[in-house]
C-alpha positions in Angstrom: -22.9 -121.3 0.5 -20.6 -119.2 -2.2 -23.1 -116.7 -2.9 -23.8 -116.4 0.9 -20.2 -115.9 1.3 -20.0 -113.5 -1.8 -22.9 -111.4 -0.1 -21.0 -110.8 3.2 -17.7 -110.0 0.9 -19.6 -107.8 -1.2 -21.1 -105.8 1.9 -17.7 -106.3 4.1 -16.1 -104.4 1.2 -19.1 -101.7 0.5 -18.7 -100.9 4.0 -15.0 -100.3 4.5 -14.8 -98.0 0.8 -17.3 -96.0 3.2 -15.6 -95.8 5.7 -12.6 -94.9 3.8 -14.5 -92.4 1.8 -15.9 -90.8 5.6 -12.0 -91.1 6.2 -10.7 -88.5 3.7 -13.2 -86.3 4.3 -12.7 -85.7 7.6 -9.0 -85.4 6.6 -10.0 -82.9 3.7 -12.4 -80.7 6.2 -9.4 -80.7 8.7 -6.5 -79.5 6.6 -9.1 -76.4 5.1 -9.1 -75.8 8.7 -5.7 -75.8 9.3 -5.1 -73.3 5.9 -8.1 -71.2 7.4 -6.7 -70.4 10.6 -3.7 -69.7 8.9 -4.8 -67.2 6.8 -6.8 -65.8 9.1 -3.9 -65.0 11.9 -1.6 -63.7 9.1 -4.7 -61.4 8.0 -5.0 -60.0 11.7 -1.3 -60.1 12.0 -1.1 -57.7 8.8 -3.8 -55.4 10.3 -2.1 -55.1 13.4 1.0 -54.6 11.8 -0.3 -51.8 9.7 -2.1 -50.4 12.9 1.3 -50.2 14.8 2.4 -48.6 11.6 -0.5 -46.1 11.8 0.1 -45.0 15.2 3.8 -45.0 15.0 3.6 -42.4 11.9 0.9 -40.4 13.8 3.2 -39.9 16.8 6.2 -39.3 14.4 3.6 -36.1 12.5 2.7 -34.9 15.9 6.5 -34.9 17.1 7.1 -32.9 14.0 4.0 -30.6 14.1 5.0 -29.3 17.5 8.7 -29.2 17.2 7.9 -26.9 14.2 5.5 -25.0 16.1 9.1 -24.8 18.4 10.8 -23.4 15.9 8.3 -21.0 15.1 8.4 -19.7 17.9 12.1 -18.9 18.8 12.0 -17.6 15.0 9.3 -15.1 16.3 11.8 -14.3 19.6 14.2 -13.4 17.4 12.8 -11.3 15.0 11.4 -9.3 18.0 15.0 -9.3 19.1 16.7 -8.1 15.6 14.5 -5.2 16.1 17.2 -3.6 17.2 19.3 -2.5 15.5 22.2 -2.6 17.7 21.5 -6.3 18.1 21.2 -6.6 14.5 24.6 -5.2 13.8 26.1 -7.1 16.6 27.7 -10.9 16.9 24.2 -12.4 17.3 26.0 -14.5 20.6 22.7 -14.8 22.0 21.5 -16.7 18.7 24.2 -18.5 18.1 23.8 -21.5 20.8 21.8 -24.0 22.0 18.7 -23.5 24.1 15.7 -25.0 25.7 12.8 -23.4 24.5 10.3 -22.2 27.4 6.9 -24.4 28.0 8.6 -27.3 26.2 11.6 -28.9 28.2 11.8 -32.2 26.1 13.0 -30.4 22.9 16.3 -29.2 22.4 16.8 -25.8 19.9 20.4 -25.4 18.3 20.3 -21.9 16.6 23.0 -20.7 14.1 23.0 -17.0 12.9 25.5 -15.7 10.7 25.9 -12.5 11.6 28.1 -11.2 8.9 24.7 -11.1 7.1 24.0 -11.2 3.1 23.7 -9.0 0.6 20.5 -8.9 -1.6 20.8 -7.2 -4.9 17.6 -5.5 -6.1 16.1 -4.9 -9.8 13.2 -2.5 -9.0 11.5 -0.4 -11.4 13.0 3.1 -10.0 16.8 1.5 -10.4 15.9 0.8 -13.9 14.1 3.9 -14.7 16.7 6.0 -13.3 19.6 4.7 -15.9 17.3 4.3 -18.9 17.6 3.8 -21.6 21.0 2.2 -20.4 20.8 0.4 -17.1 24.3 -0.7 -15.1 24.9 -3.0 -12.9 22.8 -3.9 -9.9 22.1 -2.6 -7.0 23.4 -4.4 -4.0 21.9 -3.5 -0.6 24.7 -4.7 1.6 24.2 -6.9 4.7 20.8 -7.0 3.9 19.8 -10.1 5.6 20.9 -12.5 8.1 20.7 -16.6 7.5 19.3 -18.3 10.8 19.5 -22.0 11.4 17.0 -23.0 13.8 17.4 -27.0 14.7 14.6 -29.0 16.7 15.4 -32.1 18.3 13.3 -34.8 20.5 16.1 -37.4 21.5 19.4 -38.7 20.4 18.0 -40.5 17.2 19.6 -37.9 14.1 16.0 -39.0 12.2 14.2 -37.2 15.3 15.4 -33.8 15.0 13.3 -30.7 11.9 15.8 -28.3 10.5 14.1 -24.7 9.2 16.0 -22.4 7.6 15.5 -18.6 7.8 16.3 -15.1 7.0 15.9 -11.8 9.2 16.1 -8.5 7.8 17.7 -5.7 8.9 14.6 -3.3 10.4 13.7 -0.3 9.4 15.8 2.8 10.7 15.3 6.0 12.2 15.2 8.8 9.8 14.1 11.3 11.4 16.9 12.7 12.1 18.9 11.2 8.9 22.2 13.3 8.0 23.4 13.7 4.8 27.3 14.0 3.8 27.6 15.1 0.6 31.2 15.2 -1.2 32.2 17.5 -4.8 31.2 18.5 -6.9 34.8 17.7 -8.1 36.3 20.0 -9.6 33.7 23.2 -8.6 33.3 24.3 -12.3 33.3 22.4 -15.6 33.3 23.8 -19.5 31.7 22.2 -22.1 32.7 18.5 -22.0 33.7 18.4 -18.7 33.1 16.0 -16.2 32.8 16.5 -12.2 31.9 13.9 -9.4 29.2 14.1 -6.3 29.5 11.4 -3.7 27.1 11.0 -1.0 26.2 9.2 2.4 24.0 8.8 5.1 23.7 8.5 8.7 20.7 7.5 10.2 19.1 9.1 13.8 22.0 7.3 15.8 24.4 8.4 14.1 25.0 4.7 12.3 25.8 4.8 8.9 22.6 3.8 6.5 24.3 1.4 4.0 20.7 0.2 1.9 19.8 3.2 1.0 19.4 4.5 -2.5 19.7 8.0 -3.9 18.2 9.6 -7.1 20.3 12.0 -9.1 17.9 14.5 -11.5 20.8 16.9 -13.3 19.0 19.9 -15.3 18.9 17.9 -18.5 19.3 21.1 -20.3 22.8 21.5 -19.1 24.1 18.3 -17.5 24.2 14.4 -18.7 25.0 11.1 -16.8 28.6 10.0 -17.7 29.0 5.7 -18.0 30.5 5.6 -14.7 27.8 6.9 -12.2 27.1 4.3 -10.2 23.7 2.8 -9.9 22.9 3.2 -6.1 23.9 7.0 -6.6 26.4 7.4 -4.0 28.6 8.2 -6.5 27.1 10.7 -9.3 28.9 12.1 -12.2 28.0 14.5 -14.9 29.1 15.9 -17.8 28.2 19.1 -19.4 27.1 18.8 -23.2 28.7 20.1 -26.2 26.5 21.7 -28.0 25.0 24.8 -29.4 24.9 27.5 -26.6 21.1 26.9 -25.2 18.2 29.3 -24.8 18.3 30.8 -22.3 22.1 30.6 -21.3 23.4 28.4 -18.6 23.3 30.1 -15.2 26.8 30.5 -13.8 26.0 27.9 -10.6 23.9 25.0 -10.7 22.5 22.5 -8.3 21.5 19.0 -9.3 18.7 17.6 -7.5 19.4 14.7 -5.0 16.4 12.2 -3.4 17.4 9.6 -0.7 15.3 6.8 -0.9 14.6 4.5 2.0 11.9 2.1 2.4 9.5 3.8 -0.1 10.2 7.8 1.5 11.9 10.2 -0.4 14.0 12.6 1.1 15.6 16.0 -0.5 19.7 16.0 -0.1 20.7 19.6 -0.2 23.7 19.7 -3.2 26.6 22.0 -3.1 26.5 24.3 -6.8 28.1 23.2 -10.2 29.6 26.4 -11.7 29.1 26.4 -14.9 31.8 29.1 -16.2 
């Protein structure tokens, strides 16, 4: 009788470990579940995340690729515009506002010119061959340039809005009918050591004076020197007269320096009133 009891103990207590051990498992297999689907909605939560990302940065590149395209554009209008040069000398009140540019009524263009312009100051190779082997100063062309602001914007948002900065230059200028104003010498005649002064402007088919322009003095070297204070852009020229020997031949009693305007790569002759050379 025990070890009939002792049997049905012995497989009473084989069969509930089993059962416990079927227990856990199940248990085990339902928490890697659990942990699965977890991982597996933040995974696709992440990619659609980084999706929304994707397509929110695309939008923002094409907002900005065609609001620069924008600002190309009105940049384009008003370089056509500075053309002229009465424009270009004006107030620039038609570029100094805020407009909506044609073909694209959802973008709103703030454009700020200043129209008291910039100078630009230029070191080309005639300006420094023509003081050599002493060069002055620089040469400042005078209004030169003027700064445009051109400002894109899409909605309210600051962040949704593309600056460009950009300059227009002042256009080329009819001289085909340029005058030429030329001033001295001062005194008429100079002795050996002397000094006397040319000055010189220009006026361009319309009668507006050409202010980035650049003349090129060539005294008869023989004679006639630069003095320290001619001025670079040569609308002021002075010479002296050298003491030396008397040259071979003699000094004629009058002469004329040579004088070259230079605008925009042409050279033009001035015509220069005598230097008497007593």
């Amino acid at each position: 009788m025990d070890s009939w009891t002792n049997l049905v103990s012995n497989d009473s207590y084989a069969m509930i470990r089993r059962m416990s051990r079927g227990q856990k498992s199940g248990a085990f297999s339902l928490l890697e579940a659990v942990i699965a689907v977890f991982l597996l909605s933040y995974a696709a939560l992440s990619v659609l995340s980084l999706t929304q990302s994707g397509f929110v940065a695309q939008k923002r590149n094409q907002e900005i690729a065609k609001a620069n395209l924008v600002a190309q554009s009105v940049i384009s209008d008003i370089r056509m515009w500075a053309e002229d040069i009465n424009n270009y000398k004006g107030t620039w009140g038609a570029y100094n506002t805020t407009i909506t540019p044609v073909g694209f009524p959802e973008y709103q263009v703030t454009v700020r010119a200043r129209a008291a312009g910039r100078p630009i100051d230029s070191p080309c190779a005639e300006l420094e061959s023509q003081w050599e082997p002493t060069p002055r100063e620089k040469r400042t062309m005078r209004n030169a340039i003027v700064p445009v602001e051109v400002k894109v914007s899409w909605s309210d948002n600051p962040r949704d809005q593309l600056t460009v900065l950009t300059y227009v230059g002042e256009p080329r200028r009819d001289v085909s009918r340029i005058r030429f104003n030329v001033v001295g010498p001062n005194p008429h005649a100079i002795g050996v050591g002397q000094e006397a002064m040319y000055s010189v402007s220009a006026t361009d088919g319309s009668g507006r004076g050409l202010d980035n322009i650049m003349f090129l003095w060539v005294p008869d070297i023989r004679y006639l020197g630069f003095t320290e204070r001619a001025r670079r852009d040569g609308r002021e020229f002075e010479v002296t007269r050298f003491q030396s020997k008397p040259p071979d031949p003699p000094p004629p009693s009058i002469i004329h320096p040579t004088c070259y305007a230079i605008y925009a790569g042409e050279y033009l002759t001035v015509n220069v009133p005598g230097l008497q050379l007593p």
